[in-house]
C-alpha positions in Angstrom: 4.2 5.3 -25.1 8.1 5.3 -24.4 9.6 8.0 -22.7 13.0 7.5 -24.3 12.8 10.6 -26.9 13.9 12.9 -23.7 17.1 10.9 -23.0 20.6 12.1 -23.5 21.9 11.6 -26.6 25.2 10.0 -25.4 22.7 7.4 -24.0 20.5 6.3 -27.1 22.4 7.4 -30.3 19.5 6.2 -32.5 18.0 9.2 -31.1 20.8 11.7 -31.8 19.0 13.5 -34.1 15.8 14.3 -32.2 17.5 15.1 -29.4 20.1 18.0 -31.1 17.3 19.3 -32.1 15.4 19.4 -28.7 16.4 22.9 -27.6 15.9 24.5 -30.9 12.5 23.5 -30.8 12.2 24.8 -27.2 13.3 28.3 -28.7 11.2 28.3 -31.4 8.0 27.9 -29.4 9.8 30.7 -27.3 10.1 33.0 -30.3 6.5 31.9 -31.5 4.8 33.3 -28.3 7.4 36.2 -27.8 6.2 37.2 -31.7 2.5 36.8 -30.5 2.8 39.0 -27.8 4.5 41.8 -29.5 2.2 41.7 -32.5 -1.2 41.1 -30.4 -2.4 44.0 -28.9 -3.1 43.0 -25.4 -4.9 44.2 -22.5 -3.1 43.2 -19.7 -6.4 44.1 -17.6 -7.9 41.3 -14.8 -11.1 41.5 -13.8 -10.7 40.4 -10.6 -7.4 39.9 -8.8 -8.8 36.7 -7.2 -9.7 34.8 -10.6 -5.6 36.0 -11.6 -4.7 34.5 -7.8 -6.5 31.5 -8.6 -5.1 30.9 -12.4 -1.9 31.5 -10.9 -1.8 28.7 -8.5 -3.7 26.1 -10.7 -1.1 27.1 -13.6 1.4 26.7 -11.0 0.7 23.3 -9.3 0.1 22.2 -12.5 3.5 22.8 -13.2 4.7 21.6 -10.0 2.4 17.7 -10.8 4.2 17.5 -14.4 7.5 18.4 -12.8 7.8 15.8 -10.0 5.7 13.2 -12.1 8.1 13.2 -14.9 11.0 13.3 -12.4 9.9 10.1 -11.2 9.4 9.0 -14.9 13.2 10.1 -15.6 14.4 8.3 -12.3 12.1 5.0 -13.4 14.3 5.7 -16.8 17.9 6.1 -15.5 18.1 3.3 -13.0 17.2 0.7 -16.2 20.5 2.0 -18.0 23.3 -1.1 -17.2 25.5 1.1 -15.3 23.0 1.7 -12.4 21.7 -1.5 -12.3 25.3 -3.3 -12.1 26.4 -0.9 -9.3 22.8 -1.9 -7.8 23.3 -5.9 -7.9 26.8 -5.3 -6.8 25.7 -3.5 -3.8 23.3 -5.6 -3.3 25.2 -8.5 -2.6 27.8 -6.5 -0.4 24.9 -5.7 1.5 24.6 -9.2 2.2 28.4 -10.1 2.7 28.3 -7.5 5.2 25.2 -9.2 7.1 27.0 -12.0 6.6 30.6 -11.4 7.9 30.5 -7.7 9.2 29.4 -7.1 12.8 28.3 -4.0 14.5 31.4 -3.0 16.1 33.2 -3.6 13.1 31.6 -1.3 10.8 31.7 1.5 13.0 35.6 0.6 13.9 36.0 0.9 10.3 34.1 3.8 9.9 36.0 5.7 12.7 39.6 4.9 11.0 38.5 5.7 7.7 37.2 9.2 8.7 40.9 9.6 10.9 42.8 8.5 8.2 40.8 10.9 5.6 41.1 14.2 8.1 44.6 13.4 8.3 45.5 13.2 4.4 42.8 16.5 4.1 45.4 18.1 6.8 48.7 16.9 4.6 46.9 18.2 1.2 46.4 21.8 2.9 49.7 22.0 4.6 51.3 21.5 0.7 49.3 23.8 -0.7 50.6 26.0 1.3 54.1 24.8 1.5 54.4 24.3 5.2 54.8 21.2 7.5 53.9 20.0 10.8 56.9 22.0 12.0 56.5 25.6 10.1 52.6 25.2 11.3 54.3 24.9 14.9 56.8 27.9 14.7 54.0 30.1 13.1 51.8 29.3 16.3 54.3 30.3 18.6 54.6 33.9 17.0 52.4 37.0 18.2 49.5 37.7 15.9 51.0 41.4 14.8 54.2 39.1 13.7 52.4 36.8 11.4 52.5 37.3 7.7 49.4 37.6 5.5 50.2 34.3 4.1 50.6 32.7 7.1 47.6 34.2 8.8 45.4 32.4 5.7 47.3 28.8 5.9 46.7 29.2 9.8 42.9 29.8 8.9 42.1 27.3 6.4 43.7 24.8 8.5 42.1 25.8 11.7 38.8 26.2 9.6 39.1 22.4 8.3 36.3 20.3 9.3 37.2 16.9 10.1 36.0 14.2 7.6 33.0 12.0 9.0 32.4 8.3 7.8 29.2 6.8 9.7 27.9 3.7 10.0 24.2 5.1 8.8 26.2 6.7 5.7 27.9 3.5 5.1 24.7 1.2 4.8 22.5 3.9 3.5 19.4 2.3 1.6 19.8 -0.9 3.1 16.8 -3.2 3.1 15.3 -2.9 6.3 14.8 -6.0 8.2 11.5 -5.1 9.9 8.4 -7.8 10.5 5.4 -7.1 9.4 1.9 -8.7 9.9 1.3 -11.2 6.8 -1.7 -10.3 4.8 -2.3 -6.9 6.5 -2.5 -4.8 3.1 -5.3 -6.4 0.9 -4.9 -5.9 -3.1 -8.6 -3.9 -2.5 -7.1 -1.5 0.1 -3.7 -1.1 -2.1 -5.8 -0.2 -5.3 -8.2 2.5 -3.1 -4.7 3.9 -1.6 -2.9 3.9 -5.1 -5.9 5.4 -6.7 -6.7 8.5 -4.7 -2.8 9.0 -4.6 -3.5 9.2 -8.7 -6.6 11.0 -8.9 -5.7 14.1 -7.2 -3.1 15.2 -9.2 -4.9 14.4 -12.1 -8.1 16.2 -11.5 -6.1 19.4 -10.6 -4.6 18.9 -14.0 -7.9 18.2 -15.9 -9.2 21.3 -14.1 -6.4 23.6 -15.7 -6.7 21.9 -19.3 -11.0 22.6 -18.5 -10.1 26.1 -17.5 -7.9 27.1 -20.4 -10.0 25.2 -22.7 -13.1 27.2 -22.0 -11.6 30.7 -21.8 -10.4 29.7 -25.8 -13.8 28.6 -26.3 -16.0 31.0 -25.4 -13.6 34.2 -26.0 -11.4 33.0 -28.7 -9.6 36.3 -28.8 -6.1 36.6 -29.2 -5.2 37.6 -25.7 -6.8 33.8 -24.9 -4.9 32.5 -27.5 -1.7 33.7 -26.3 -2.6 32.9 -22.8 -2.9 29.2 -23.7 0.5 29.1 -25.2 2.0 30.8 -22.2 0.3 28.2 -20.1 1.1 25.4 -22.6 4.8 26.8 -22.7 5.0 26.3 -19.1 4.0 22.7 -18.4 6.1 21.6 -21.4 9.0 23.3 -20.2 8.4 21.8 -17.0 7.6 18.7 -17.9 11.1 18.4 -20.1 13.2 19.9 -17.0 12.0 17.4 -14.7 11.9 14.2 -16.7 16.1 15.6 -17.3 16.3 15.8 -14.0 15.1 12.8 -13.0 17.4 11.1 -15.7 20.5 12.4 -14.4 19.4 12.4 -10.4 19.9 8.8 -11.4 22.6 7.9 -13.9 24.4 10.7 -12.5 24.0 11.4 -9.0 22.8 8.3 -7.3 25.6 6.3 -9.4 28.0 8.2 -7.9 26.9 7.4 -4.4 26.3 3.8 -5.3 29.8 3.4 -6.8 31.9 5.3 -3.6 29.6 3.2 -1.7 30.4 0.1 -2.9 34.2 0.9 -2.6 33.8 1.5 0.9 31.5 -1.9 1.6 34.5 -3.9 -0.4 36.9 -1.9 1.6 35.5 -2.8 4.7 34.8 -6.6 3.9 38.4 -6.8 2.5 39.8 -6.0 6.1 37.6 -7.8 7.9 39.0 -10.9 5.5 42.8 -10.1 6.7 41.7 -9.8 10.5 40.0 -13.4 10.0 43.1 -14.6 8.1 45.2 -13.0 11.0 43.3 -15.1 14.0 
């Protein structure tokens, strides 16, 4: 079963329809439950505040289990759209132009210019916005405090208050394969499958024991106070389940796209001068 129905619409247009029509649904069910409760007479009365303590927490690591699993499902989702996996390949092979041609030394040469050259267009930027130049900024310095004027006093803290632009070397190559040896044959299929398996099962045994839980209390006291308890609860995981598959999506078309692309025009930044210094010897 495709998880495509949850995608933007920008994204799939063949889906355009289901998709406008995804929050409406989301505030129907909302009106449907908020109906239930105002027309159901409910007693709000527990039994015991442990079993409410308990229901609590399954209802809410539930949540918390749809949330990050359908965030990864999202993710899975958004790096197969062709903008994220070109920006991938491409940076990729810069990766492996930089192992190739890059050194060390140079990277973090380049990485040290970059960040001076950055702090100092940051420093022209906020000098013209707020009409002032190396030499005003001087001749304000040299007056007393009490002669200052209020605009002067704020252009003398936002510059002073600038924090210098960093470029590391760690930034620079983030999510690069690592290059580390490893014993050959030291992670059977068998032990892969056990480790896989239990990281599975957990999660979905705290699931199956909410869906048991909420299942029985319909069952055996099919009131309408259990009734609207199960919507509540089936409310919630849906909710969360939408919000993080979303999330996921955009975490990465969006966000990690946006890192990829400034990285990559960095890495072609950096190869391009370490071609001229070549060209130059």
């Amino acid at each position: 079963m495709k998880d495509e129905w949850l995608l933007p619409v920008t994204k799939k247009p063949a889906l355009r329809g289901l998709l406008s029509y995804l929050g409406l649904v989301v505030a129907a069910a909302t009106v449907l439950i908020f109906s239930a409760l105002f027309f159901t007479d409910l007693s709000f009365s527990f039994v015991s505040t442990v079993n409410f303590s308990l229901s609590f927490f399954l209802l809410l690591f539930s949540s918390y289990v749809i949330y990050v699993s359908l965030f990864e499902t999202g993710r899975a989702q958004g790096e197969k759209e062709e903008r994220f996996s070109t920006l991938l390949s491409k940076r990729t092979a810069l990766f492996e132009a930089v192992s190739t041609h890059g050194s060390g030394a140079s990277v973090a040469a380049f990485c040290r210019a970059y960040s001076e050259k950055e702090t100092a267009a940051r420093r022209r930027e906020l000098l013209h916005e707020h009409f002032l130049d190396e030499e005003a900024l001087t001749a304000i310095r040299a007056k007393e405090k009490r002669e200052r004027t209020r605009r002067e006093a704020r252009a003398l803290r936002a510059l002073d208050g600038m924090k210098a632009i960093t470029l590391s070397p760690r930034a620079l190559l983030a999510e690069r394969p690592a290059a580390a040896f490893h014993a050959p044959l030291s992670l059977s299929p068998d032990k892969q499958r056990h480790r896989r398996t239990l990281s599975f099962l957990l999660p979905l045994a705290l699931f199956a024991a909410l869906s048991v839980s909420v299942a029985c209390e319909v069952l055996l006291n099919p009131s309408p106070d259990a009734i609207v308890g199960y919507l509540l609860k089936l409310f919630t995981l849906l909710q969360s389940g939408v919000k993080g598959f979303r999330a996921g999506y955009f975490h990465a078309t969006e966000d990690k796209a946006e890192f990829l692309s400034e990285q990559c025009a960095l890495l072609e930044e950096y190869l391009k001068e370490q071609t001229a210094h070549a060209c130059q010897e």
